[in-house]
C-alpha positions, 0 to 999 in steps of 0.5 A: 459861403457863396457871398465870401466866394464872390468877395474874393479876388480874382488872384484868389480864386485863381489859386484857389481853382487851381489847388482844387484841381491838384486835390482831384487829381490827387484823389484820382491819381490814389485810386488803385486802378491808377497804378499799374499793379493795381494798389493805391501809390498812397497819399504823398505820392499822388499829390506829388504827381498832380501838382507837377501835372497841374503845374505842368513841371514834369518832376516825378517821383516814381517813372510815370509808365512803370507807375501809372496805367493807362487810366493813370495816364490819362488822368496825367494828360487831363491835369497837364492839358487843363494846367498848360492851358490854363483851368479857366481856358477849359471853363471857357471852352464849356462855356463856347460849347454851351453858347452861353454868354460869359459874365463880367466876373468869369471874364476877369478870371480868364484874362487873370488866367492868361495875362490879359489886362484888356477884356475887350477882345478877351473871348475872341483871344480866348477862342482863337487861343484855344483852337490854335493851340489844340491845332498845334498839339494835333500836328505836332501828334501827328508828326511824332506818330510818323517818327514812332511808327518805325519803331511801334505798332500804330496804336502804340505810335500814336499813344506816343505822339498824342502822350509826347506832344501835349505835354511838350506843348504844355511845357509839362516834360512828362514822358511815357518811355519807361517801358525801354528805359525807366527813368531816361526820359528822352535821352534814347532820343537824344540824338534823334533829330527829327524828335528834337526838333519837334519837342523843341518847337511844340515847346518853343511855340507854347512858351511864347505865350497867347498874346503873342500869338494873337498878334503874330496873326492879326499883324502880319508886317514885324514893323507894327508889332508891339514893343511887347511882341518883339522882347518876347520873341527877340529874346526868346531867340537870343536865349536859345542860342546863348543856351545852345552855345554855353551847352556846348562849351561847358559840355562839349567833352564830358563824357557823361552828356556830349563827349561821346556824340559827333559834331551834328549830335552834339549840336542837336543835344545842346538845342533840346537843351537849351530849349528843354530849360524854358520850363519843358523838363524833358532830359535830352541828356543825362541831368545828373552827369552835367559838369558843375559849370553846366548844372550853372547855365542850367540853373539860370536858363530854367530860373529865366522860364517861358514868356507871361500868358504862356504854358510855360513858368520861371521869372518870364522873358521880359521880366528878365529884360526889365531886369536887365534893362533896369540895371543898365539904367541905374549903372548909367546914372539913368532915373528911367528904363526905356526900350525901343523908345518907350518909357518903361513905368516905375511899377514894372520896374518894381514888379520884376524886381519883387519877382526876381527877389522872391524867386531867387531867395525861395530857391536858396533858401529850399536849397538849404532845407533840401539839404539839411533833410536830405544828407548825401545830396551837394548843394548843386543838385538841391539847387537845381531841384528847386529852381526846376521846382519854382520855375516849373521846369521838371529837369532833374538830376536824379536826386527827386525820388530820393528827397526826404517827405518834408523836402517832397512836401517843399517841392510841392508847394514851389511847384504850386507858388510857381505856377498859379505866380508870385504876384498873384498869390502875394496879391491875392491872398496878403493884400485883399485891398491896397495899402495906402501909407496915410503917413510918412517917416522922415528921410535918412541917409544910407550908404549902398554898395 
């Protein structure tokens, strides 16, 4: 057993970890002192709620402060801390506490962890990622304590803000609100600016992923950062105000969203949305009364997700520029696909496709068994339910506690696909060793488009 453990790849065991930790968390989350009336929620129930924990999606079966008790919910922040920051982030910060001296193979699996190809200064991104990121889960704690204390008694405040950060942070969308309004998620605050706009950073600021960060603080001048810097954080941009923009259109006098808010309310509940939608799952407004035009834009911001190496899920930014930049190309009679000067490899190239492929077939085809084993529910919302599920988003329009098992158990599995990755998993566990053609068929002629 230990020697097929070592054989493994590295995709593998990063998968495979991570399955690990949903069972713990499973068997935890089962145990009667979990729940708030002190029975076992039962076994579907628990393993729903920590792969979305672990996966840090944020879609729930029961309100997580009417179902869980304090234990439950800090088994909730467990898995969303060590799903968000990834499983070896955790083992690595043992392994600095401890100061011992990580092996090649532990290297590997934390820069599969996090998306770094290069190990040479892996451990120092790693301390760096680690420290930056529980540093910004503290102020953005911090920050929402203040805003909760004209409301709450400090304890409760600060439970609040520590609860709401890590998971904003985390792109987790878990919310302990319940005690006003189960199941509203963040809508009470939805037009609460200064709870908006911290959400949305602390979001912003995990989705933009490690390396970037790494970057932003070792080159200080915009003008020497790399090409990889600059999509992410261009993009990132250009998303959140076409998101905020085509929020505002589609929604702007339906009365279930913004149609009841002033002009400044609605731009506030349009920015949480479009920022809510790169994976972080918390519902500023109603999900389930967005128009259909809205549920669209919607759909295609979550599928579009965070970017690579960060806490957030989805396709990733930059895949979706390769995308798009791949198809100007091909409409331009062009071989190539280049940005800012730079060649972009044919294997990218095929990657994203291959990504872009899978996830959007996936969600089609889960839309469709959603369906058939849930009656009553439109097709829209299906497919909303898993392009959340996929991209590990966690929005929802209301339809997930309703869903039959085996549509639970699909869930289930997207969620887990999404967040450990296509790739990683397809390599991982399809193809333990590369393919090598050792002949080829003769050439035909087809007809596209």
């Amino acid at each position: 057993m230990r020697k097929r453990i070592q054989s493994m790849s590295e995709g593998k065991k990063l998968a495979l970890g991570f399955a690990a930790i949903v069972l713990v968390g499973t068997a935890l989350l089962m145990l009667p002192v979990a729940s708030r009336d002190g029975r076992s929620c039962g076994l579907l129930t628990a393993l729903f709620t920590a792969t979305s924990s672990t996966c840090v999606t944020g879609l729930i079966v029961q309100d997580t402060w009417v179902q869980w008790s304090g234990f439950g919910q800090a088994v909730l922040l467990a898995l969303i801390e060590t799903g968000g920051l990834g499983f070896m982030s955790a083992a690595s910060f043992f392994i600095f506490v401890l100061k011992k001296k990580a092996g090649m193979r532990q290297q590997m699996m934390i820069a599969q962890s996090i998306g770094v190809d290069d190990m040479g200064d892996l451990m120092r991104i790693q301390k760096r990622m680690l420290f930056c990121g529980l540093l910004t889960e503290a102020a953005g704690a911090m920050l929402l304590t203040v805003r909760f204390l004209f409301s709450y008694d400090f304890v409760t405040s600060l439970k609040l803000g520590v609860f709401h950060s890590i998971s904003a942070f985390c792109n987790a969308g878990f919310d302990i609100l319940g005690f006003e309004t189960p199941g509203q998620s963040l809508i009470p605050y939805g037009k609460d600016p200064f709870v908006c706009i911290t959400l949305a950073l602390l979001i912003i600021l995990g989705g933009i992923g490690f390396l970037v960060w790494d970057e932003l603080i070792r080159v200080r001048s915009p003008k020497k950062w790399s090409v990889y810097t600059k999509l992410v954080l261009g993009t990132t941009a250009a998303l959140l105000l076409a998101g905020t923009v085509l929020t505002l259109i589609t929604e702007w006098d339906n009365p279930a969203t913004l149609g009841t808010m002033n002009v400044p309310e609605k731009i506030n509940a349009a920015f949480f949305q479009s920022a809510t939608l790169r994976t972080a799952g918390f519902a500023g407004i109603d999900q389930g009364g967005l128009t259909e035009a809205g549920k669209g834009v919607s759909i295609f911001f979550m599928l579009i997700g965070g970017s690579s190496g960060s806490t957030a899920g989805g396709l990733k930014t930059v895949t979706f520029v390769v995308l798009v930049l791949f198809l100007l190309s091909r409409a331009r009679g062009k071989k190539t696909v280049s940005v800012s000067h730079r060649t972009i490899p044919d294997k990218y190239v095929l990657d994203a496709i291959t990504i872009f492929g899978i996830m959007v077939g996936l969600l089609f085809a889960g839309a469709v068994v959603l369906c058939a084993t849930t009656p009553g529910i439109s097709f829209s919302d299906a497919l909303y339910e898993t392009t959340s599920a996929i991209a590990t988003v966690g929005l929802t329009t209301g339809i997930t506690p309703t869903l039959s098992v085996p549509a639970k158990l699909l869930l289930i599995l997207y969620m887990y696909f999404g967040r450990v990755g296509v790739l990683t998993i397809s390599l991982g566990f399809l193809r333990e060793k590369p393919a090598n053609n050792q002949y080829q068929y003769a050439h035909t002629n087809l007809l596209i488009g």
